[in-house]
Each structure stands twice: as structure tokens, then as C-alpha cells.
N, C-alpha and C positions, 0 to 999 in steps of 0.2 A: 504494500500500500504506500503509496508518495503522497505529497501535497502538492497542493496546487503550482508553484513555483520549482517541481523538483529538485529541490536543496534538500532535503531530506526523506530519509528512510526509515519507514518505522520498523523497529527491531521484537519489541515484545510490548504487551501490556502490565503496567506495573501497580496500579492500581484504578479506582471511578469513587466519586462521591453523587450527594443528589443531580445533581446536572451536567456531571464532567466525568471525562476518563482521562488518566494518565497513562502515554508510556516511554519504553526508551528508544530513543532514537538517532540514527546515528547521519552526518553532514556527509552529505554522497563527495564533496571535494577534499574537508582535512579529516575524517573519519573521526575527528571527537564526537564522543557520546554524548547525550544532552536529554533534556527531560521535557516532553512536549505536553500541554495539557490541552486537552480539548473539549467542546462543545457535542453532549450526544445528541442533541436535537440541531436541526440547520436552525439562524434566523433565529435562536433565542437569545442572544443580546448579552447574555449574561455575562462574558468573559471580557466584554469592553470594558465593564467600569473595572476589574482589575487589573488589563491591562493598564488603565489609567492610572489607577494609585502605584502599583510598580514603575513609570513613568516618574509621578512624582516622589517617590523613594528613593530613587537613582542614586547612586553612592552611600548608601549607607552600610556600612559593614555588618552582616546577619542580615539580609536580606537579598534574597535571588536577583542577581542579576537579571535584566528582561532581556534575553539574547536578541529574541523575532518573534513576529506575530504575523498575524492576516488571520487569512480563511482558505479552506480546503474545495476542493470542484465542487462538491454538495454542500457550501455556504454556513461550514462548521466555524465557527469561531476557533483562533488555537492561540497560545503563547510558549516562547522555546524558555527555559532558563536553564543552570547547569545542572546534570545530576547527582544530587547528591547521596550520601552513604545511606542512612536510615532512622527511623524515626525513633523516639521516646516510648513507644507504645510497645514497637517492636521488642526495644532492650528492654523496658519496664518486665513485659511477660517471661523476657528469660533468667530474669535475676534480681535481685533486690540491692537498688539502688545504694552506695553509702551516703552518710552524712556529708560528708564535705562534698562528695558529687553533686548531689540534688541541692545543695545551698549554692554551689560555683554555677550550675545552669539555671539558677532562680538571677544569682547577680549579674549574668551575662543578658537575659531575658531584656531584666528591669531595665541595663544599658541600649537593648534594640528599643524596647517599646517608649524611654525618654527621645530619643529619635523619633520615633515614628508618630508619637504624641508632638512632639514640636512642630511636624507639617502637621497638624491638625485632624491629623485620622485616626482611627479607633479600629483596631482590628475585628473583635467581638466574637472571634469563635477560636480563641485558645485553648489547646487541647493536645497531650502527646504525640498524638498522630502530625499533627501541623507544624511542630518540632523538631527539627533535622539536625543530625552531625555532619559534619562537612569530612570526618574519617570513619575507617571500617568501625573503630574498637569505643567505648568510651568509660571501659576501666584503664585510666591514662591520666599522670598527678592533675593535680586540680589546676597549676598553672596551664598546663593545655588545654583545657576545658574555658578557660578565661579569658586563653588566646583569640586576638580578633577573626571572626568568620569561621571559630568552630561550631560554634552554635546557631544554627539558619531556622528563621519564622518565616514559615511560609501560607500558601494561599488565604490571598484577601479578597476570595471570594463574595462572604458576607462585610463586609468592611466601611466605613463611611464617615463622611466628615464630619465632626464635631459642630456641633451650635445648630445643625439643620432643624428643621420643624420636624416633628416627630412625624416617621414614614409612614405608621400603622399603628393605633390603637389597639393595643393588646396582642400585639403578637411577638411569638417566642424567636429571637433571635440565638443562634448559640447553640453549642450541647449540651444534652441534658444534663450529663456529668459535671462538667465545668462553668455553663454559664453562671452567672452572675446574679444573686436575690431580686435582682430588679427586675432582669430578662425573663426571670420566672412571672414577675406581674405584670410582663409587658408594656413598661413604662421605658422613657428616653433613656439612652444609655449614657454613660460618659469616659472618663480616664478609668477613674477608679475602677469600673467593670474590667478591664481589660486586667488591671493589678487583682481582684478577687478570683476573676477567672487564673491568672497564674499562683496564684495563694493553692486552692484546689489541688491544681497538676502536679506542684510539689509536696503535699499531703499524699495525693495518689503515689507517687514516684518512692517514695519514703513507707509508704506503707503497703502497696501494691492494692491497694483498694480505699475507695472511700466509702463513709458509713453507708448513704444512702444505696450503694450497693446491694445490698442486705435487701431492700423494699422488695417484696413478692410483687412478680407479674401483675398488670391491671390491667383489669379489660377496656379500659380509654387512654387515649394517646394524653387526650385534655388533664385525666385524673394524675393519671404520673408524671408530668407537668407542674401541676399542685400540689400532689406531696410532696415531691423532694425541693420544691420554693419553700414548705412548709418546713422540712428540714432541715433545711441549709439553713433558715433563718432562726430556727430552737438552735441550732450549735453551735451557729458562726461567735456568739459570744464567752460560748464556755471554752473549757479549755481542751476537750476533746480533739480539734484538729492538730492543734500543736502539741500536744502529748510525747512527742518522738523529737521534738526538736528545741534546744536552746530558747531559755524566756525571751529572748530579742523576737523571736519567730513571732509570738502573741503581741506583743508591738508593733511588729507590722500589721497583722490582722485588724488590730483596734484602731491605726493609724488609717486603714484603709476605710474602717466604719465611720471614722471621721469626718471622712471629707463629703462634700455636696457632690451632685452632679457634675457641674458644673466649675468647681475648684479643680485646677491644678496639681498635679501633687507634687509635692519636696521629693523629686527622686535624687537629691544626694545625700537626705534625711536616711530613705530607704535603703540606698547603698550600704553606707554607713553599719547599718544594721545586722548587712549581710556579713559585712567584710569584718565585723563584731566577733559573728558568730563563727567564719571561718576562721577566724581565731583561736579557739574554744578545740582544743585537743582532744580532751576527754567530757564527758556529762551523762548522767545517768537518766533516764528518762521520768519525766517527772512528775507524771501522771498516771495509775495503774486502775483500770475498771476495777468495782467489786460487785457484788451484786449476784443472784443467780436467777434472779426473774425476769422474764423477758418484757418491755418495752409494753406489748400488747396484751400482756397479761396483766400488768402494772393495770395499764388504762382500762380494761376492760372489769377489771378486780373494783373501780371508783364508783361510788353511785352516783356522780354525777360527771357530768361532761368536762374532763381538768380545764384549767385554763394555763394560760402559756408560759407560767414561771411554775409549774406543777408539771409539764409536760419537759421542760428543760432540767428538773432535778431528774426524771427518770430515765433521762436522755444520760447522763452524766453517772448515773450509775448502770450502766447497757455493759454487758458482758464483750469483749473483746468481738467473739465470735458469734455474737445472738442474731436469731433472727429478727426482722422487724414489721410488721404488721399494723399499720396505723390504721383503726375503722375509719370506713370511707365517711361515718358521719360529723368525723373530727374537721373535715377540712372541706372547707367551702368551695363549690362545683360551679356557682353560679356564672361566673365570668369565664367566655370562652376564650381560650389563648388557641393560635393559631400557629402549626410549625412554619417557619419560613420555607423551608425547604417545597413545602406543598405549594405554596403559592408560586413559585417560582416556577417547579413542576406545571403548572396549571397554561402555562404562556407559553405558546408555539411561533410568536410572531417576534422580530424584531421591536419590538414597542418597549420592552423592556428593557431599557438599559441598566438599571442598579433597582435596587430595594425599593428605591423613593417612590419607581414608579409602579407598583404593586398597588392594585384596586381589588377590591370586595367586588 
């Protein structure tokens, strides 16, 4: 298969998300290997605006070069950038991250996304997989990990510029895993989302799971949407996420509940914090579940319906391993949030250039 231009050859597919496939492919004249992402519907528009924002990123170190773009004989959107070694998700599942690794790829993070927040854009779907090494291996000292352009964020797919008018009421930007308490309520996003979304991914990385994991199957896309908004927001204050990590880590956390939407953050506050804790040789962890009742036995044990500083003590005594079962009657259903991914899905025509332009 060629493009339209016959500059390249596609070699294998290496992976697809909701509207794209990635693969690798190779420049039919210097044979460098390169990573092409493309458009699975012709005429869906989708991959201009991040062409755009890669445009306006240009130079920044941790973020893909834009090699080439255009479009394919059947009117595919595509973008070249280099290829890189492998994601966070990948390494995450084969091994368990150390300490000083998962803090040297959090301070490395914070350094792309103060970049990337200075031209005024907001990534909004940070998450391992979107997280790339620029080598094979990343059990490798922590100064190489720190090194500039080990660490690559990539597709800014969902992505958009700060201050816009909000594109959609109430709909879910992000993953489920990692977005951000607000994303969950479908309300404007800002800096700080992008900083609670990598809060998460380092919690995950460090732990090979976050709590919400645990939540059994539901049968609405909308309900498991609401619980784990409901989740994330009983925990995000206790000390449950940073449990595995130096008290500087809970600082950042409470730094990040800090701020408005619409503030700024002190990313060399944040720094500061990290470069703290890489510090920090030795530390025992500082926090140990007890408890041997599970979460939903807890609740369903109450004669009346808890309320939210009652649902956070029993959140903070959850067994390491428990399961978790929140009654659907706990968590308010009424407001529908909408995945982006679907609506995007839903557009077959060029009209859609980015998110903004998503209609009901």
C-alpha cells in the first residue's frame, strides 16, 4: 500500500485508536523508518487540527517531530513523525515501575506539558499508552530518563486551546482511567487537568493499577463514567493515591486541587517537588490499608444512604486488594455525559475539523 505522493511504504500496522490507525512505514528514497498515523474514514477532518497543534509545537523537545502530512488517493487524512521505541502501558504491564523511575518520567512530563501549556494548548487525554520512550529499554539511571527527548507525548488528537468557549456541555473528554474530576462532569477543562491526568498515570505506573480499577462491569457506558468521577473525587483528597510515594507527592496532589480552571500553574513550584523527592534515597511507604470489609458491604451494612465524608473514611480503610461495588443508587445518573470518541465516530464528512465543531 503507498500514499498518495509515493514517498512512502507502508510496512506493518502498529496500532488504531477511535478514529485513526497507526503504522510503520518506511521512505521509499532514504529507507528511514517513520510512524505514519492515519484517518480510517476518508473526509473526517479529524487529523487537521492535530496536524495543526504539532505545527504549532515545532521545537519543542518530547514532542514528535511533524515529518509530512497530506492525504492518501481515498482522501485519508495522514501525519509522518518518527518512530518511536514504546509506550508506558506496554512497560507498565511487564514490570513494576521503581521509585525514582516513575518520579524522573513525572518531572520530565511536567517539563513537556510547561511547554506545551505556554503555547496555550491542553493536551486532555494523558495516559501511558500516549507516553513514549525514544529507546528500547527504560530500566536505564534516572539521568537518562531526564535526558532531553527520552521521554515523547504524543497524539493530540483530543487537544485544544485554552480560554475557548466550552465545545460541548457535558461531554466526556479523556480516559476513563486518567481523565481528570472535571472531565468526568463534563465541564471546561484547563492546565491543571492535564497535571491531575499525569498525577493518575504515575499512581498507575507505581502501582500497576488504580483503585477505580476494582469497579465491576456496568451495564452503561454513562454509569461508569459517574462512578469512577465519583471516585476519583472521595480519594483524590485522602491519602490513598500517594501511599507508595514520598509526602512531596501529596503536595503536588493538593497543589493541583488548588488551582482554578483557569490559573496557571507554578510549574517550577512543581519541579521543585519532584527533584525533592528524587532526592529521597530510601522511604518506607506511608500508608498501609486495614480493614477487612469491603467498601460495598460497608455501605450497604448503613441504614441510610452515607454521605461523602462517611463514604471517604470507608474508602481509606479498603483492603489493598478489595473489591469494589458502589450501589448504582449512590451516584446520581441524571446528567448524561457523552464519550467524545462517539461523536467524532458519528461525522463522515469533512465539517469536522477539531472538537469545537461537534453538534448534538
Amino acid at each position: 500500500m503507498y500514499l498518495q505522493n509515493s514517498n512512502y511504504k507502508i510496512l506493518s500496522n502498529i496500532g488504531s485508536g477511535s478514529g485513526h490507525q497507526v503504522f510503520k512505514v518506511q521512505h521509499n528514497q532514504t529507507s528511514q523508518i517513520l510512524a505514519l498515523k492515519m484517518e480510517k474514514n476518508s473526509n473526517l477532518g479529524q487529523l487537521e487540527e492535530e496536524i495543526q497543534k504539532l505545527k504549532e509545537l515545532s521545537g519543542i523537545i518530547g514532542i514528535p517531530k511533524l515529518i509530512d502530512y497530506g492525504k492518501t488517493k481515498d482522501f485519508k487524512s495522514y501525519l509522518i513523525t518518527p518512530l518511536l521505541k514504546r509506550n508506558l502501558q506496554e512497560i507498565a504491564k511487564e514490570s513494576l515501575l521503581s521509585l525514582h523511575s516513575t518520579l524522573a518520567i513525572g518531572l520530565s512530563l511536567i517539563e513537556i506539558l510547561q511547554h506545551v501549556h505556554k503555547k496555550g494548548i491542553l493536551h486532555l487525554d494523558i495516559k501511558p499508552e500516549n507516553i513514549m520512550i525514544s529507546q528500547p529499554y527504560i530500566n536505564v539511571p534516572v539521568d537518562q530518563i531526564l535526558s532531553p527527548g527520552f521521554i515523547q507525548l504524543i497524539d493530540f488528537g483530543l487537544s485544544q486551546k485554552i480560554g475557548r468557549k466550552p465545545f460541548l456541555n457535558k461531554v466526556f473528554v479523556g480516559s476513563l482511567r486518567y481523565a481528570s474530576r472535571q472531565a468526568h462532569k463534563g465541564n471546561q477543562l484547563g492546565y491543571k487537568d492535564d497535571l491531575e491526568s499525569l498525577l493518575y498515570v504515575l499512581v498507575y505506573l507505581r502501582n500497576q493499577k488504580l483503585p477505580w480499577q476494582s469497579l465491576k462491569q456496568l451495564q452503561s457506558q454513562q454509569l461508569e463514567i459517574r462512578k469512577i468521577g465519583e471516585m476519583k473525587e472521595a480519594l483524590f483528597n485522602t491519602t490513598v493515591l500517594s501511599q507508595k510515594f514520598p509526602p512531596q507527592f501529596q503536595q503536588f496532589k493538593l497543589y493541583i486541587d488548588s488551582l482554578t480552571q483557569v490559573a496557571i500553574p507554578d510549574y517550577e513550584y512543581i519541579k521543585n517537588l519532584f527533584k525533592s523527592m528524587l532526592s529521597i534515597r530510601d522511604h518506607s511507604q506511608s500508608i498501609k490499608f486495614t480493614g477487612s470489609a469491603t467498601l460495598s458491604q460497608s455501605i450497604k451494612g448503613t441504614k441510610q444512604k452515607p454521605n461523602t465524608e462517611q463514604i471517604l473514611m470507608l474508602l481509606e480503610n479498603l483492603p489493598n486488594n478489595d473489591s469494589i461495588d458502589i450501589p448504582e443508587d449512590l451516584i446520581d445518573t441524571d446528567t448524561q455525559i457523552v464519550l467524545i470518541s462517539e461523536l467524532i465516530n458519528s461525522y463522515s464528512t469533512n465539517s469536522i475539523k477539531s472538537i469545537t465543531d461537534i453538534k448534538f
